[in-house]
C-alpha positions as a Markdown table, in Angstrom:
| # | Residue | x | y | z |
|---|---|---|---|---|
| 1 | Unk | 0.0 | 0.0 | 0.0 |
| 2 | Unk | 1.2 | 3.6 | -0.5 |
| 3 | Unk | 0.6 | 6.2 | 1.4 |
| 4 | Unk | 1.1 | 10.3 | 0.3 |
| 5 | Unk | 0.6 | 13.0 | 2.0 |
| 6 | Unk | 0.7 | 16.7 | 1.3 |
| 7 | Unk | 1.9 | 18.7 | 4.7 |
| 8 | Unk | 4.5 | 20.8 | 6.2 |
| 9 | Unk | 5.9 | 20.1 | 8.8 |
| 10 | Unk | 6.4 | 23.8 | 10.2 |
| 11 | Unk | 9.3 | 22.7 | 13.0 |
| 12 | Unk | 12.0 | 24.0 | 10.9 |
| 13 | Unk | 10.3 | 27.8 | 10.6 |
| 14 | Unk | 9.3 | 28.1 | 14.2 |
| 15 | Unk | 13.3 | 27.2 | 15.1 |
| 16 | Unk | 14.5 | 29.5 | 13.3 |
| 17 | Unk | 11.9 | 31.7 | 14.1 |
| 18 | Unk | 13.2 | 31.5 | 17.9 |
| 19 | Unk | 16.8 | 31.7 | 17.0 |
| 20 | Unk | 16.0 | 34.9 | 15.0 |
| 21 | Unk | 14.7 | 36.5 | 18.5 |
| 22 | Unk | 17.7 | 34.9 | 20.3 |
| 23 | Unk | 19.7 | 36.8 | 18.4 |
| 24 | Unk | 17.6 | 40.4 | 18.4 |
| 25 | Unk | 18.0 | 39.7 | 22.5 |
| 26 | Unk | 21.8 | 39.4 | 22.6 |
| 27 | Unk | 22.1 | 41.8 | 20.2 |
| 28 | Unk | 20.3 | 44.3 | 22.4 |
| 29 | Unk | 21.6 | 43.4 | 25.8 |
| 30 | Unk | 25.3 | 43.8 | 23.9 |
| 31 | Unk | 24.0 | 47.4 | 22.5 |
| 32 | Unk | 22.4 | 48.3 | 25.8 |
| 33 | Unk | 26.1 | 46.8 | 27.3 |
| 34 | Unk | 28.6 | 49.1 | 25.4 |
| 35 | Unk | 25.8 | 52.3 | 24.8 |
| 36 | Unk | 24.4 | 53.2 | 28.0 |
| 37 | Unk | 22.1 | 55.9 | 26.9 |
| 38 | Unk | 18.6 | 55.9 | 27.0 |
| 39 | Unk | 17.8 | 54.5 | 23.1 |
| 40 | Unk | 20.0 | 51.8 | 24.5 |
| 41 | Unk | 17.6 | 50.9 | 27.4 |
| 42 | Unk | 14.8 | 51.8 | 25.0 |
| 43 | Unk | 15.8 | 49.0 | 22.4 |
| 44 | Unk | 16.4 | 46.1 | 25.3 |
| 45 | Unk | 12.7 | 46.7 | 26.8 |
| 46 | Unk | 11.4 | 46.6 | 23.8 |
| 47 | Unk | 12.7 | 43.7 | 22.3 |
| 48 | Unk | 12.2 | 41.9 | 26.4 |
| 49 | Unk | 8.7 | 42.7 | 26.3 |
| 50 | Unk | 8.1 | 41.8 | 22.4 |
| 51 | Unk | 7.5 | 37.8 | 23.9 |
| 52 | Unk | 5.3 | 38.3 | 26.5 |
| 53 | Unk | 2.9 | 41.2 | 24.4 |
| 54 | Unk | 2.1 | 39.0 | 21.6 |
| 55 | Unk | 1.8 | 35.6 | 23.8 |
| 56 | Unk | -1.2 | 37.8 | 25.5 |
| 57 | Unk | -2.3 | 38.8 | 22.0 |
| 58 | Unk | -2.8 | 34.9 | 20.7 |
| 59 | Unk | -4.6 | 33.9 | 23.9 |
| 60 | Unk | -8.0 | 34.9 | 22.8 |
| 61 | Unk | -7.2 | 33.4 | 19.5 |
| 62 | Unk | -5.9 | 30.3 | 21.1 |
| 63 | Unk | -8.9 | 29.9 | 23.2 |
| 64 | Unk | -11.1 | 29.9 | 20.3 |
| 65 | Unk | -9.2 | 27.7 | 18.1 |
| 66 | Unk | -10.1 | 23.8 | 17.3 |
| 67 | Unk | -9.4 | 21.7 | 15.3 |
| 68 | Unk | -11.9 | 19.2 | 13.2 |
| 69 | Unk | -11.0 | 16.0 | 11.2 |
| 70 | Unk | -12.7 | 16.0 | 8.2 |
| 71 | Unk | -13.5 | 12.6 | 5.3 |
| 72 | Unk | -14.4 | 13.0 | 2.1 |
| 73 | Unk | -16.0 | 9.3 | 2.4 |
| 74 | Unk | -17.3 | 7.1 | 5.1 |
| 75 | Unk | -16.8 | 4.6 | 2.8 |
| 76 | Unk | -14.5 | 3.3 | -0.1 |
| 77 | Unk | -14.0 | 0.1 | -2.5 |
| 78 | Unk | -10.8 | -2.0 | -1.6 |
| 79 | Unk | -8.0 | -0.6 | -3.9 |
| 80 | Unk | -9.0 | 3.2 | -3.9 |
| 81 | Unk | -7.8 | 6.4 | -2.0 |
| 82 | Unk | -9.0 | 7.6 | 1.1 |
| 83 | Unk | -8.5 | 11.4 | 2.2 |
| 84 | Unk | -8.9 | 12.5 | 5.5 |
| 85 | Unk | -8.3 | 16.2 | 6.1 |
| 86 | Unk | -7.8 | 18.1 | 9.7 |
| 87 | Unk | -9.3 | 21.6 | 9.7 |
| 88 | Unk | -8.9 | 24.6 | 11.6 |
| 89 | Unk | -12.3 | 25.8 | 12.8 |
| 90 | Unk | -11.3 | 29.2 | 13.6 |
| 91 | Unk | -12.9 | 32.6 | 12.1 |
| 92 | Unk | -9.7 | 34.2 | 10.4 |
| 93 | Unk | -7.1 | 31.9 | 11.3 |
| 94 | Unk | -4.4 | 33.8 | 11.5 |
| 95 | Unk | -1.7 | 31.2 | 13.6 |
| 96 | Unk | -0.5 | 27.9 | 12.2 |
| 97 | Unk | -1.7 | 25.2 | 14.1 |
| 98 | Unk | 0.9 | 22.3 | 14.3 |
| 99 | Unk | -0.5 | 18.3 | 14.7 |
| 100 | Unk | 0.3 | 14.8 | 14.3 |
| 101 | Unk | -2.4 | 12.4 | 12.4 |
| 102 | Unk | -2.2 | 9.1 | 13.5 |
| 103 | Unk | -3.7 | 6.2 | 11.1 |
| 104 | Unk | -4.2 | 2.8 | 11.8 |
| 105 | Unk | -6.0 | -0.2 | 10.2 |
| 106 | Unk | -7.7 | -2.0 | 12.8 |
| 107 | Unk | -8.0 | -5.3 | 10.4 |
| 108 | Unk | -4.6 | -5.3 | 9.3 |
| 109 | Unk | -2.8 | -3.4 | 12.2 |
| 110 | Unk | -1.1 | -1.1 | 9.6 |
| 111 | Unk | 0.1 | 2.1 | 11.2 |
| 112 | Unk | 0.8 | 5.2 | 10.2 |
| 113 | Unk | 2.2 | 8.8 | 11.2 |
| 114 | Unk | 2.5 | 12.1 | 9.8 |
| 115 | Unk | 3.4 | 15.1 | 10.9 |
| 116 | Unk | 1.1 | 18.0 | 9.9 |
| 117 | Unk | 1.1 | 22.0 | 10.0 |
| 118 | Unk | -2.0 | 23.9 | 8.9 |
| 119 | Unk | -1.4 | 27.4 | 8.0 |
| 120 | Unk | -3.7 | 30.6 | 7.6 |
| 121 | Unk | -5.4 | 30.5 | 4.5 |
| 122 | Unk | -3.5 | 27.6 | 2.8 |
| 123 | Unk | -6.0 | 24.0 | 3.3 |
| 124 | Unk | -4.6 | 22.6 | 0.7 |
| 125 | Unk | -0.7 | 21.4 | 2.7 |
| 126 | Unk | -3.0 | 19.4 | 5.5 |
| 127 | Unk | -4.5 | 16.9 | 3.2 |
| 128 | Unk | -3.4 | 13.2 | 3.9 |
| 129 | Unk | -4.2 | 10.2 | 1.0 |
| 130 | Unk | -4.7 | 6.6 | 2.0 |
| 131 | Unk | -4.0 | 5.1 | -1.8 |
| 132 | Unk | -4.6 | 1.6 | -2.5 |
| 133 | Unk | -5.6 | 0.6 | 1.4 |
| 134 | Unk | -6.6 | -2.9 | 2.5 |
| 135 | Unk | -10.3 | -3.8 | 3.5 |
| 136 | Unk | -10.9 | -3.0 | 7.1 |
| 137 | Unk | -11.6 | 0.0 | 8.9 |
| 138 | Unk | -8.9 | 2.8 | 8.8 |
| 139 | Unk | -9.3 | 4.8 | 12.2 |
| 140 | Unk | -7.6 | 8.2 | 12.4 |
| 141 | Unk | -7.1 | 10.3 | 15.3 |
| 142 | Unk | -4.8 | 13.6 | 16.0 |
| 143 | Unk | -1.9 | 13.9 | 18.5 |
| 144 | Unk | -0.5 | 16.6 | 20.4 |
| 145 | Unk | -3.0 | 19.6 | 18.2 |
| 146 | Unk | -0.6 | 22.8 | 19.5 |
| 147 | Unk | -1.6 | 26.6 | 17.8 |
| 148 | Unk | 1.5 | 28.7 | 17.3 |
| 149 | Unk | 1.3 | 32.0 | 18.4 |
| 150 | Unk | 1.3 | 35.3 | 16.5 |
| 151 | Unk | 5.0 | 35.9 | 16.4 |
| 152 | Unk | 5.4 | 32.1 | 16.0 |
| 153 | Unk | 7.7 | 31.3 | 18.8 |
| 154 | Unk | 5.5 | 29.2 | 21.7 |
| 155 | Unk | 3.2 | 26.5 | 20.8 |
| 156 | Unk | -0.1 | 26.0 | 22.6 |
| 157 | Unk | -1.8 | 23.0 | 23.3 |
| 158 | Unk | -5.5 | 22.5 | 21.6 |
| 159 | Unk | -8.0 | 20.0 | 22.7 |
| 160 | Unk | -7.8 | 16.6 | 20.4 |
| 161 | Unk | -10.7 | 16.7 | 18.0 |
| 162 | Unk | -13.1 | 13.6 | 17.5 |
| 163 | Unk | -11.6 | 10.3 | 15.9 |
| 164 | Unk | -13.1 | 9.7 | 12.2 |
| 165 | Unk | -12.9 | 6.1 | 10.8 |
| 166 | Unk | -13.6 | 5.2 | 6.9 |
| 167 | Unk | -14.2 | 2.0 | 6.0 |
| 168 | Unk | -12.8 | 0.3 | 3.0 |
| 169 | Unk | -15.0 | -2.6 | 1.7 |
| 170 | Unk | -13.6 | -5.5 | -0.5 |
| 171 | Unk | -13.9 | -5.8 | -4.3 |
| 172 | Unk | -16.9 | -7.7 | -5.0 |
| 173 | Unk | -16.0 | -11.2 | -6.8 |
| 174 | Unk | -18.7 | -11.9 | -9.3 |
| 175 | Unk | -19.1 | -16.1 | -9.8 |
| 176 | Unk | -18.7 | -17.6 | -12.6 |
| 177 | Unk | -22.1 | -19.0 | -14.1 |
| 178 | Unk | -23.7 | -22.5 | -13.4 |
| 179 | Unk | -24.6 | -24.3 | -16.7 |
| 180 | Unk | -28.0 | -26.2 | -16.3 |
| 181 | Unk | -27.9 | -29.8 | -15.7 |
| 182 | Unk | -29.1 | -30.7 | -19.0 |
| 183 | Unk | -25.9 | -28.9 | -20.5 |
| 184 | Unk | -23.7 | -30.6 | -17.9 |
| 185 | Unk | -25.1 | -33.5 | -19.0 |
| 186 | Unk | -24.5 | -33.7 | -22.4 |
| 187 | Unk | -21.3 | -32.4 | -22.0 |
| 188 | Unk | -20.3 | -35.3 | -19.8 |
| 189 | Unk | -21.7 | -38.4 | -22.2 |
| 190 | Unk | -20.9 | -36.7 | -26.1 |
| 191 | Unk | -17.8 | -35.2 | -27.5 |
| 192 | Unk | -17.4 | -34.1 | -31.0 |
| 193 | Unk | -15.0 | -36.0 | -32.9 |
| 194 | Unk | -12.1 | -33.9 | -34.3 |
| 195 | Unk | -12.6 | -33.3 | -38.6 |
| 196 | Unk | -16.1 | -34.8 | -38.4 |
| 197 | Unk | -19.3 | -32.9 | -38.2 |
| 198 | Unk | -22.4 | -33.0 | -37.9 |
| 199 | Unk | -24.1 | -36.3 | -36.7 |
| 200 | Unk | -20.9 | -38.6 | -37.9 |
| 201 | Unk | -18.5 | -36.6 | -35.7 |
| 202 | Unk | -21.0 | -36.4 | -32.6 |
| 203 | Unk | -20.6 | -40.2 | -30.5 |
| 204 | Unk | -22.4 | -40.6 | -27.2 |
| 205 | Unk | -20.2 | -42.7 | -25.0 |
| 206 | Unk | -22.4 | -45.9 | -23.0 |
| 207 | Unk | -20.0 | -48.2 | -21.7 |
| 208 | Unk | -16.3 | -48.9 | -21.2 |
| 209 | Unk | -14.4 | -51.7 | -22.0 |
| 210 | Unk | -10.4 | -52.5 | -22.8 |
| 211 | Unk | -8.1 | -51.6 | -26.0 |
| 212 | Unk | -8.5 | -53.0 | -28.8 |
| 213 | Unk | -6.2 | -52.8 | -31.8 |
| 214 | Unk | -7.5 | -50.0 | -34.0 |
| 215 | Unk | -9.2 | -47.9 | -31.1 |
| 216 | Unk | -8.6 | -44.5 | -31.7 |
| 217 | Unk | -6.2 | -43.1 | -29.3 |
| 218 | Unk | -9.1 | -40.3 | -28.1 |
| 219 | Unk | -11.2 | -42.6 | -27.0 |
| 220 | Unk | -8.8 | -43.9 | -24.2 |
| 221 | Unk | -9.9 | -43.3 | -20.2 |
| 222 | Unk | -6.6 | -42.0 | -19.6 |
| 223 | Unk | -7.6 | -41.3 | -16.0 |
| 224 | Unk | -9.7 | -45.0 | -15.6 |
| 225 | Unk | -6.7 | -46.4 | -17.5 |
| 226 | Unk | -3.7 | -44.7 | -15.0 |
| 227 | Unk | -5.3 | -46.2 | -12.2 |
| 228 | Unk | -6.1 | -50.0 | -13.8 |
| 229 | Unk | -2.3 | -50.3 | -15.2 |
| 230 | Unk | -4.1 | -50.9 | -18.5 |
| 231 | Unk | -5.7 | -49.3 | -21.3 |
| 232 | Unk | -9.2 | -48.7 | -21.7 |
| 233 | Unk | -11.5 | -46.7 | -24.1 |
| 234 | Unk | -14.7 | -45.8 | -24.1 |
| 235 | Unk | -17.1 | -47.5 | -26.4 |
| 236 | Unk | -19.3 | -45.2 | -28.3 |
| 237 | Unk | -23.6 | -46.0 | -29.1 |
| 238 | Unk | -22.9 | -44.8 | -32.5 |
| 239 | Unk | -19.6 | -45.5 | -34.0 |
| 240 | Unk | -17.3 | -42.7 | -35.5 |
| 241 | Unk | -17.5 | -44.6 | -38.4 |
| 242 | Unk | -20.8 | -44.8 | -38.9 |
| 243 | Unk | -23.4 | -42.5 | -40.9 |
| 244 | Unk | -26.7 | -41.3 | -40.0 |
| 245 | Unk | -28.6 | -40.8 | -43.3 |
């Protein structure tokens, strides 16, 4: 089975993101070190107080953010894709919310993880594909839901949204058709002798007895003839040789 998924991850930005304000820190404490002057002092508060100001910013966002998973099917032929998609129910999302979607096939115990990051405006990067999954039910569920905030430097927790299941059904097998008794029949006594048609070429076989020289070789019970260490044929009502008029 394969599995594709299109997210970002979002780890990698909000690093930086904090060694970027590591930096404007030391940079300012060094400033306010070797310039004692008032811009000096001005600069260190202000880049001290940045964290705290915008973490009291996001909480009102953070309080009303959730998050929602989201199928396109509750159910899918064996051997097709199935797309589950976690959404950010939040008027205006403005933070990226960071997640892990956990997928596991309860019949086959196939696991899955992905790593997920769903960022303002853009849906499209937190949209996980199934393709080609076993028959079963595929149960998914979100781990560790965290909102970023505004300056993206401190994750939140976020309550865990309800599970979603799909289930995948099997291909249906269609049977191959019965023939009637009467066919089976017939099938069973006559067979059609090779480069004769018509009535000539069509013997129905009665009784079975051993080889004689001159029995064709097609009438020989290969099977009856295996198992008695000796060859017999069957002996045909009406003669290969023999014409109806």
């Amino acid at each position: 089975n394969g599995h594709g998924a299109r997210a970002c991850c979002g780890g990698s930005e909000m690093i930086g993101r904090r060694i970027f304000y590591g930096i404007m820190v030391l940079a300012a404490l060094v400033y306010y070190i070797f310039h004692t002057g008032y811009l000096a002092w001005l600069v260190l508060v202000l880049v001290l107080a940045f964290l705290p100001l915008q973490l009291l910013m996001s909480i009102p966002l953070w309080r009303g953010c959730k998050v929602a998973l989201h199928t396109k099917a509750g159910e899918v032929e064996e051997g097709g894709t199935v797309v589950v998609q976690p959404v950010v129910l939040q008027k205006g999302q403005v933070c990226t919310v960071k997640l892990r979607l956990l997928c596991e096939n309860r019949f086959t115990g196939e696991t899955y993880k992905q790593n997920m990051a769903l960022k303002p405006r853009d849906k499209k990067e937190a949209v996980f594909t199934w393709e080609e999954p076993d028959c079963g039910v595929i149960h998914f569920a979100v781990a560790r839901p965290r909102m970023l905030d505004i300056a993206g430097l401190v994750a939140l927790p976020l309550r865990r949204p309800e599970e979603a299941a799909v289930l995948v059904r099997p291909v249906p097998h269609i049977l191959p058709e019965v023939p009637p008794p009467a066919v089976v029949r017939q099938s069973s006594t006559q067979q059609q002798a090779p480069g004769r048609p018509g009535p000539a070429g069509m013997r129905e076989f009665t009784d079975i007895r051993e080889y004689r020289e001159g029995d064709p070789l097609r009438d020989v019970h290969w099977k009856l003839s295996a198992k008695l260490d000796k060859m017999i044929v069957r002996e045909a009502s009406i003669p290969s040789g023999t014409s109806i008029n």
